[in-house]
Residue, then its C-alpha position, 0 to 999 in steps of 0.5 A: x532498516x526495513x529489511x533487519x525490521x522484517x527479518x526480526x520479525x521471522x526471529x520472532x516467530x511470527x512468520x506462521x505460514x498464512x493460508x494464501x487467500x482466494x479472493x473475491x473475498x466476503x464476510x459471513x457472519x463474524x467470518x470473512x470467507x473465500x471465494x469457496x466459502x472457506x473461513x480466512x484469517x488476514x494476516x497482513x503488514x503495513x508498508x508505509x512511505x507513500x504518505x510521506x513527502x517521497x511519495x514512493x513506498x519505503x525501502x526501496x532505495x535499499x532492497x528490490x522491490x521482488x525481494x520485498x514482497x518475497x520477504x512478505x510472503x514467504x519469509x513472514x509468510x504475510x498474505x496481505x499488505x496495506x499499502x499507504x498512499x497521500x492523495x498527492x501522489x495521485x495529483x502527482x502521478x504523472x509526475x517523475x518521481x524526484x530523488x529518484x536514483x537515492x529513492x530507488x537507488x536498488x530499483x534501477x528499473x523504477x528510476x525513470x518511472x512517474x509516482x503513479x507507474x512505481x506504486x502500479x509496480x508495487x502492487x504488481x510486485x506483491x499481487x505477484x507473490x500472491x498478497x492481496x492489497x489494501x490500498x489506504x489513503x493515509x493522508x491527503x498532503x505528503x506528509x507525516x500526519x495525526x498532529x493537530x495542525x496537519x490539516x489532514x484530519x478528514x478525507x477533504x481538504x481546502x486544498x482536496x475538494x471532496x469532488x477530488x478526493x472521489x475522483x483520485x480514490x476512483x481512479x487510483x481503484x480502477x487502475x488497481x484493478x485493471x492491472x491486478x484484477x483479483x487481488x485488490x481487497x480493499x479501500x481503507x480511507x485517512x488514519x484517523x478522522x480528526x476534527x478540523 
């Protein structure tokens, strides 16, 4: 399904080659600009799943992962991802991930790796291509958000303190960057602030 959706995409033209960007980037002005000063346009896609109560991106019991983030980067010729997370799958990190044979069914190599190790993978995957990543925390809880009784309405919780969401969006950061130095572009937090 992710892939016929992407490749419609590509029919559709909307694959116009997007410039590869050269982080760190920065704005000036309205711009936003490379490391050089250049003007760069994002072009990205969201890759959603993360969120949800599988805790691993979407897709990957169909396609590998390297297919993926090719069909990103060359077949939509995307130079970003915005790549969604629920802040218990950083809770869970360490965690195996469950179903993971019917989850990774096209990922074998990923099957015996935590929560944590298969969104490192990931973000390795696309940065590996040449995409910068968003890292956005969707929701706190594994679940579908944005309903009224979601208790997911704002970046803490009753069940994530404040103190805990700061400690795993710090953490989850660090590790992006150590693994990916250059091309993490950013933090996007929750899909919409609600009132509780």
């Amino acid at each position: 399904m992710l892939v016929f959706f992407l490749r419609s995409l590509v029919l559709l033209g909307l694959g116009a080659k997007a410039a590869m960007l050269t982080p760190p980037l920065s704005t000036a002005g309205a711009d936003i600009v490379d490391v050089k000063g250049d003007k760069v346009q994002l072009k990205c896609v969201n890759w959603y799943g993360a969120q949800l109560h599988q805790l691993v991106p979407s897709g990957l019991d169909q396609q590998p992962l390297d297919s993926i983030a090719a069909i990103i980067s060359e077949d939509l010729s995307l130079n970003c991802v915005r790549l969604v997370y629920a802040l218990e799958m950083v809770r869970r990190g360490s965690n195996f991930v469950e179903n993971a044979t019917s989850l990774l069914a096209a990922n074998p190599t990923l099957q015996s790796l935590n929560y944590m190790d298969v969104f490192d993978a990931t973000v390795a995957a696309l940065t590996e291509r040449g995409l910068v990543v968003i890292l956005n925390n969707h929701n706190s809880d594994g679940s579908w958000c944005c309903h009224d009784d979601d208790r997911n309405g704002l970046w803490y919780t009753d069940t994530y303190p404040e103190w805990e969401w700061l400690a795993h969006l710090d953490a989850l950061t660090r590790r992006s960057f150590l693994k990916c130095v250059t091309t993490l572009l950013g933090c996007k937090v929750l899909a919409s602030v609600s009132h509780e």
